[in-house]
C-alpha positions in Angstrom: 106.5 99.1 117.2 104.9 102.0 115.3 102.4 104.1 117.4 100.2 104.1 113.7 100.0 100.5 113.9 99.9 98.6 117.1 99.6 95.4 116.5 102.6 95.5 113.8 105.4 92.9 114.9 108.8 91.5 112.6 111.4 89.5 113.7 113.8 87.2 112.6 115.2 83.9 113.0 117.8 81.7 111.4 116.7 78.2 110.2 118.8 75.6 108.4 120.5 78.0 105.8 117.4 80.2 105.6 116.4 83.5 107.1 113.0 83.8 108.5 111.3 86.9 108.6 108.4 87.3 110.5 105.4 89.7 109.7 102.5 90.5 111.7 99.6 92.7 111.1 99.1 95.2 108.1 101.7 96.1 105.6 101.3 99.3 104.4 102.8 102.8 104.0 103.3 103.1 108.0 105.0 99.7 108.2 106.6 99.5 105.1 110.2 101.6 106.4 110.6 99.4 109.3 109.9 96.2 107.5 112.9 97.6 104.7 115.1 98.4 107.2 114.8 95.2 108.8 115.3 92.7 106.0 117.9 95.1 104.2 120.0 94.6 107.6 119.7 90.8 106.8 121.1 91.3 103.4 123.7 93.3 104.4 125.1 91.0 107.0 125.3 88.5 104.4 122.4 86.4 104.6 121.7 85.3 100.9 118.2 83.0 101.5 115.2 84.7 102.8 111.7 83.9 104.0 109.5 86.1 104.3 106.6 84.8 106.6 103.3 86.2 105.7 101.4 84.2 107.7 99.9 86.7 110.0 100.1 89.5 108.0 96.2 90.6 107.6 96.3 93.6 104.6 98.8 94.5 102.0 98.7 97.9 100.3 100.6 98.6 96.9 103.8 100.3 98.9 104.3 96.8 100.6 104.2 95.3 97.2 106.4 97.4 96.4 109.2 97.0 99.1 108.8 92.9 98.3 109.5 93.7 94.8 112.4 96.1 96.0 114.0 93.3 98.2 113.8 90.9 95.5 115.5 92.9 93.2 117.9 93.1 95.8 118.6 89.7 96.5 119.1 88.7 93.3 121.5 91.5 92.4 123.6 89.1 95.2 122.5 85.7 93.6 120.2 85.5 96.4 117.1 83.7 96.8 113.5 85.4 98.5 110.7 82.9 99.0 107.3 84.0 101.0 104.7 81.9 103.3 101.0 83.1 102.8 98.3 81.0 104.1 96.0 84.1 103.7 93.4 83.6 100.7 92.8 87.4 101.1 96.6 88.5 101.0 97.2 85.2 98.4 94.8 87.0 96.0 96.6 90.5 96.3 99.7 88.7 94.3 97.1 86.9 91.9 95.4 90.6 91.1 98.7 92.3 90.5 100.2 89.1 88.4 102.8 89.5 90.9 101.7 85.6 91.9 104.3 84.6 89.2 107.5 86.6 90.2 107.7 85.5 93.9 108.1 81.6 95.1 104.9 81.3 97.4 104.3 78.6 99.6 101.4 78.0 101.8 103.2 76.7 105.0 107.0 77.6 105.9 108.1 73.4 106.4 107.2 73.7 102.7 109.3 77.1 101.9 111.9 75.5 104.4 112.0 72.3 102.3 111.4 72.9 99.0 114.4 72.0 96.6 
C-alpha cells in the first residue's frame, strides 16, 4: 500500500481462462506505478486475457487513463485481450468524456465480462 493513498488495494485472481485484477480506491499519479507494475507482471508470465475490475475504484485522473491505454496497447501487441468492470456512473463517464468509452470492452458486472463471448 502507498503511504499517499491508504485506502488503495490491487490484487489478482485467476478465473476460468481470465485474469482478474482488482482495484480499489483512486487511480491517479500516486497509484498508477504500482497498478503498472502489477498487471505488466501478469503479462509477462503469460497471461493473455485480463480484467480489470473497476468496481471499487472511486476517481480516475488522466495518468490512470493513460496506464489503461498503455496496457492495452500491450496486450494486443501479444494478441491479447483487456476488458474492464465499472459499475461507477462517475468513473463510467470519465471514458464517455475522453471518447475512450469506445476503445475498451466495458461491462457493468464481472459475470458479464467473465461471460461475454
Amino acid at each position: 500500500m502507498s503511504a499517499m493513498q491508504p485506502n488503495f488495494q490491487i490484487s489478482h485472481r485467476d478465473e476460468n481462462d481470465w485474469t482478474v485484477v482488482e482495484i480499489h480506491g483512486e487511480v491517479d499519479v500516486y497509484t498508477v506505478p504500482q497498478i503498472r507494475d502489477h498487471v505488466v507482471g501478469r503479462i509477462d508470465e503469460g497471461r493473455r486475457r485480463i480484467i480489470l475490475d473497476l468496481r471499487r475504484v472511486t476517481f480516475i485522473d488522466s495518468t490512470g487513463l493513460g496506464v489503461f491505454v498503455g496496457i492495452l496497447k500491450r496486450i494486443r501487441e501479444r494478441d491479447g485481450e483487456l476488458r474492464l468492470v465499472i459499475a461507477s456512473q462517475t468513473v463510467r463517464k470519465i471514458f464517455d468524456l475522453t471518447s475512450l468509452y469506445g476503445v475498451f470492452p466495458i461491462y457493468d458486472s464481472l459475470d458479464a465480462a467473465l461471460t461475454s463471448p
